[in-house]
C-alpha positions, -999 to +999 in steps of 0.1 A: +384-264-094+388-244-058+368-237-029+379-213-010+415-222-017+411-257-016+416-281-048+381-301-054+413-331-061+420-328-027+388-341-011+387-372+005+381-401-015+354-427+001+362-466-001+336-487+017+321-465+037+351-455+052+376-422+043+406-424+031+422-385+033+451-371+018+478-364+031+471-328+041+447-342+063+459-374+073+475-362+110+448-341+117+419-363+121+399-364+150+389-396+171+355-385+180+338-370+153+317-339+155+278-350+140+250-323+132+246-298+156+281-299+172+297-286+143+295-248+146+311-237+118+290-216+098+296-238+060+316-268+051+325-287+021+300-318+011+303-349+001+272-369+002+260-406+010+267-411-025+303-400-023+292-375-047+308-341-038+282-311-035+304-285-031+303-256-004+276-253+017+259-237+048+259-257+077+224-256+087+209-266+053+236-294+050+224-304+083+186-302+071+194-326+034+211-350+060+179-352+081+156-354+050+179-387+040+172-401+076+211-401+080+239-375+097+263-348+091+295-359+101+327-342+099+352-360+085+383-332+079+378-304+104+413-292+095+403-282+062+393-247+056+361-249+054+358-283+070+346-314+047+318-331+064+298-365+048+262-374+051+262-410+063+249-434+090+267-424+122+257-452+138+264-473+113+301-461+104+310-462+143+296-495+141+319-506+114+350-488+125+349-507+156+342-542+140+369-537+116+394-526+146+384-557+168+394-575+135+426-559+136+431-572+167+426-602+161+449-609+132+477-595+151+474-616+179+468-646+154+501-635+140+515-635+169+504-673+184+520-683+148+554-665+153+585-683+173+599-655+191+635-661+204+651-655+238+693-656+242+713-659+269+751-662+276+763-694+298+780-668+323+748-653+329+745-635+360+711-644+379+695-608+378+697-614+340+689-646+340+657-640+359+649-608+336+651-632+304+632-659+320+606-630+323+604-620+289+601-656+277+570-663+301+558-629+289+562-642+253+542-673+264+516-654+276+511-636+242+502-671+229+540-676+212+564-706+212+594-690+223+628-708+213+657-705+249+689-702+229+724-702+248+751-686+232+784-706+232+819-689+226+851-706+220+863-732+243+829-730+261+816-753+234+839-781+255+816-779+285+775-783+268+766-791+301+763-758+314+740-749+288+718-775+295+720-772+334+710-733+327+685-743+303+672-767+328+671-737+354+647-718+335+623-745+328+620-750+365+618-714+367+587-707+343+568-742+358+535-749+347+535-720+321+555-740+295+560-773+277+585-789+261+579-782+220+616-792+210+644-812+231+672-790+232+703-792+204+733-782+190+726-758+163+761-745+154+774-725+185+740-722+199+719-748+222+683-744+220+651-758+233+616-745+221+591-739+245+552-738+242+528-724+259+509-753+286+476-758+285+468-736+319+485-707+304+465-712+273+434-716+289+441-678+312+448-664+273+411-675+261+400-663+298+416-630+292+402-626+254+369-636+263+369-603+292+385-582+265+354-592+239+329-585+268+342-553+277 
């Protein structure tokens, strides 16, 4: 079945109060949603708080069954022709869609904490790279990772393993108080690794800086 054009199949499907759209409609959706009287166009396709679709209608009496249900016209696909709009909460979805982003959030920086990201250098590092790694592994840190230093040994450089332990040593004084020492560095094949954790002050600065995120 159409409407104007457009399949009745091709409405967006509702799961959990949220929309899932098709494809057609996927890149086209709008971050701030236009609710009763901002949407101006004179009839849109409706689905209802039911998810049951109603078919085309005028705007103002979709507006006016919204209002008798105590909830909102929201639309939900303005690039469709007409646009679909839903009778829901408002305040509710919003609500919801930002609970369920800050729990987004969350699991990724979980993720993150639990991930060992790893950081290689060469043992004829220059300093200006040097200092640039030593960087991104303090930045790593700071996302709450344990970060494994690897230095990359090639061919008769695996005669001298001091110099990856004095450079290994250098970067450790470098990031100070920001790390600990998670694993002693080894041999593992041609590579010489230590694992680094974030300290307990660093830690304590990530909580500090989640707890301002929360708030704001």
């Amino acid at each position: 079945m159409k409407f104007n054009g457009v399949l009745y199949s091709d409405w967006p499907s509702v799961v959990t109060g949220l929309f899932v759209f098709t494809s057609k409609w996927r890149n086209n959706i709008a971050k701030n949603y236009r609710v009763n009287d901002r949407i101006r166009v004179p009839s849109v396709l409706l689905v209802d708080d039911k998810g049951n679709q109603l078919g085309e209608m005028s705007t103002p009496d979709a507006i006016a069954l919204a209002s008798e249900r105590g909830l909102d016209l929201v639309e939900v696909a303005p690039a469709a022709e007409p646009p679909v709009c839903r009778i829901l909460n408002y305040g509710k979805f919003r609500y919801e869609a930002t609970r369920k982003e800050r729990e987004a959030r969350k699991a990724n920086k979980a993720k993150s904490k639990n991930q060992l990201r790893e950081v290689r250098m060469k043992t004829r590092i220059g300093e200006h790279d040097r200092l640039s790694k030593t960087r991104l592994v303090k930045r790593l840190l700071s996302q709450g990772s344990k970060v494994k230093v690897s230095i990359i040994f090639r061919g008769r450089e695996m005669q001298h393993p001091q110099i990856g332990m004095d450079l290994l040593k250098i970067v450790a004084e470098d990031l100070g108080e920001d790390a600990l020492l998670d694993k002693a560095p080894s041999f593992e094949g041609r590579f010489l690794a230590m694992v680094l954790a974030p300290s307990a002050s660093l830690k304590k600065s990530i909580q500090n800086k989640e707890l301002e995120s929360a708030k704001a």
